[in-house]
ChimeraX commands (.cxc) that place a marker at each C-alpha (Angstrom):
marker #1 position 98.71,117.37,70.14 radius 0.5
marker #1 position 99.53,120.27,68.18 radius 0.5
marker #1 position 102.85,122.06,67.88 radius 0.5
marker #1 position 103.99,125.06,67.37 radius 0.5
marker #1 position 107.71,126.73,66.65 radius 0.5
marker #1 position 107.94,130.35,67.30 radius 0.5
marker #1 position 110.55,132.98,65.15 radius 0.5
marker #1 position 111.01,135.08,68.33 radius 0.5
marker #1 position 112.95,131.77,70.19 radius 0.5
marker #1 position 115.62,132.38,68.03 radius 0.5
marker #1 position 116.43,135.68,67.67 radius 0.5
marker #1 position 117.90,137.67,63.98 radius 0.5
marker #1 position 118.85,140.47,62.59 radius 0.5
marker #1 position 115.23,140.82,61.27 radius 0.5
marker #1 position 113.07,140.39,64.39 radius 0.5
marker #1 position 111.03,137.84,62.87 radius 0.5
marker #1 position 108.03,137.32,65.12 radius 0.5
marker #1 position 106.08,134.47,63.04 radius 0.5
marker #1 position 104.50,131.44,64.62 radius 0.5
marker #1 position 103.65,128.82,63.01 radius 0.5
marker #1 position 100.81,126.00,64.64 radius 0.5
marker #1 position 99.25,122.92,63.50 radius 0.5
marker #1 position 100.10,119.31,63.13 radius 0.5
marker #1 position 103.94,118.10,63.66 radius 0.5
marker #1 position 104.07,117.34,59.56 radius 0.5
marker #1 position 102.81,120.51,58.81 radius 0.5
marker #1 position 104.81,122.70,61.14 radius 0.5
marker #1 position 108.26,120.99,60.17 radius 0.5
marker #1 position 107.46,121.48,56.72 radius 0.5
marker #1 position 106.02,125.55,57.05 radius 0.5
marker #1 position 109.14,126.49,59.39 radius 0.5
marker #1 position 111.57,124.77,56.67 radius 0.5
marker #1 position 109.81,126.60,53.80 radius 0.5
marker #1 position 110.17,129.74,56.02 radius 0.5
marker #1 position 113.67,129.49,57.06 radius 0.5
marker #1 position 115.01,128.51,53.56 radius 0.5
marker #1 position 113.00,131.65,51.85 radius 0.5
marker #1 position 113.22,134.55,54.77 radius 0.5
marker #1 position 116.40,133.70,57.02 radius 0.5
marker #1 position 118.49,131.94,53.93 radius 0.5
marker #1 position 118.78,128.76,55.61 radius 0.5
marker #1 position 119.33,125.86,53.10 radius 0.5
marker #1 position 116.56,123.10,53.18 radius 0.5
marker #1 position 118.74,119.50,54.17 radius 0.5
marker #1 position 117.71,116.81,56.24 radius 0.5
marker #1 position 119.71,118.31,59.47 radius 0.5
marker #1 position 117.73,121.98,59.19 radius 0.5
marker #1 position 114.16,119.49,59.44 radius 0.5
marker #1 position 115.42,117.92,62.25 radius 0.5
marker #1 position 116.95,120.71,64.22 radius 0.5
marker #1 position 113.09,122.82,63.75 radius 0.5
marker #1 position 111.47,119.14,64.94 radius 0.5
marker #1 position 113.91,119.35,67.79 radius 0.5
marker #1 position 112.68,122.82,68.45 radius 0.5
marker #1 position 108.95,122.06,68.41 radius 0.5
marker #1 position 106.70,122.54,71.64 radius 0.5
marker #1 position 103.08,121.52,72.05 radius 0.5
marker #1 position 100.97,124.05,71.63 radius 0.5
marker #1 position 99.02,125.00,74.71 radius 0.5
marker #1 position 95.14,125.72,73.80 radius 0.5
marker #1 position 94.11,129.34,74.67 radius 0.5
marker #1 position 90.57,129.61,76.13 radius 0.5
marker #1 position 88.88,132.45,76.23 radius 0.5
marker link #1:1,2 radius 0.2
marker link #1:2,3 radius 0.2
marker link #1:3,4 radius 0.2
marker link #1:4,5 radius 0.2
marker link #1:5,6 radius 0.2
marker link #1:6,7 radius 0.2
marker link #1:7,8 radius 0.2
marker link #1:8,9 radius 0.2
marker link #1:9,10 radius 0.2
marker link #1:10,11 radius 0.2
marker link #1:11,12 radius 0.2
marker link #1:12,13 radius 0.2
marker link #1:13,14 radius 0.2
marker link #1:14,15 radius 0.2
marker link #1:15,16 radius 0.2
marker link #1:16,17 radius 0.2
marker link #1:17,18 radius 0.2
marker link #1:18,19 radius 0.2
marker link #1:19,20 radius 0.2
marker link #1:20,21 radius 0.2
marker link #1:21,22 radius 0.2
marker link #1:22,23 radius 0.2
marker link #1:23,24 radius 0.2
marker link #1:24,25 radius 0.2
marker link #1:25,26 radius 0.2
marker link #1:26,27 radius 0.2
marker link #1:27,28 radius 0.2
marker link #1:28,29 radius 0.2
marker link #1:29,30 radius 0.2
marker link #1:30,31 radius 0.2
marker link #1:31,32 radius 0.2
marker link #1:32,33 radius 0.2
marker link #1:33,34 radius 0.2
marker link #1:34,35 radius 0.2
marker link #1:35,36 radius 0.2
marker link #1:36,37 radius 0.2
marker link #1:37,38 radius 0.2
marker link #1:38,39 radius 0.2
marker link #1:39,40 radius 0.2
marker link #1:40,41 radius 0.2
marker link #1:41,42 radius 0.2
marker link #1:42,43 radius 0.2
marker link #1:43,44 radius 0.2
marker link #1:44,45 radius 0.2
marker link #1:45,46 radius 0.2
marker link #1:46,47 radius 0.2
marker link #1:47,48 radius 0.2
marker link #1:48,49 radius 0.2
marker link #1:49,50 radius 0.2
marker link #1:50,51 radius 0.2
marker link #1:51,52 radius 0.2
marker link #1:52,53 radius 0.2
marker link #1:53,54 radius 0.2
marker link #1:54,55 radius 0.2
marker link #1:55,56 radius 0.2
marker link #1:56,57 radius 0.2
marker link #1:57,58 radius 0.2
marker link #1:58,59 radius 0.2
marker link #1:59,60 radius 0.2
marker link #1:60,61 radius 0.2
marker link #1:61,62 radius 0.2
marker link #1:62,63 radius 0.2
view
């Protein structure tokens, strides 16, 4: 299943609303790369696991 981790869940002085979907791998490694760059988070082993922690499945929108 897909995940996603959502900006707006977690809530900063810059009102980040990004959301970021796709495999597990892929969303751990986007939402590190955009916490380290945007919110000045440094990139260690306990930032990955806290945004795996944070993951939910992403639920399919049909139309």
């Amino acid at each position: 299943m897909r995940k996603k981790v959502d900006c707006r869940d977690y809530p900063s002085e810059m009102n980040c609303t990004l959301v970021i979907t796709g495999e597990e791998e892929e969303v751990v490694r986007a939402a590190t790369e955009h916490a380290v760059s945007v919110h000045g988070h440094q990139d260690s082993p306990e930032l990955r696991e806290q945004i795996r922690a944070s993951l939910k499945d992403e639920v399919p929108q049909h139309a």
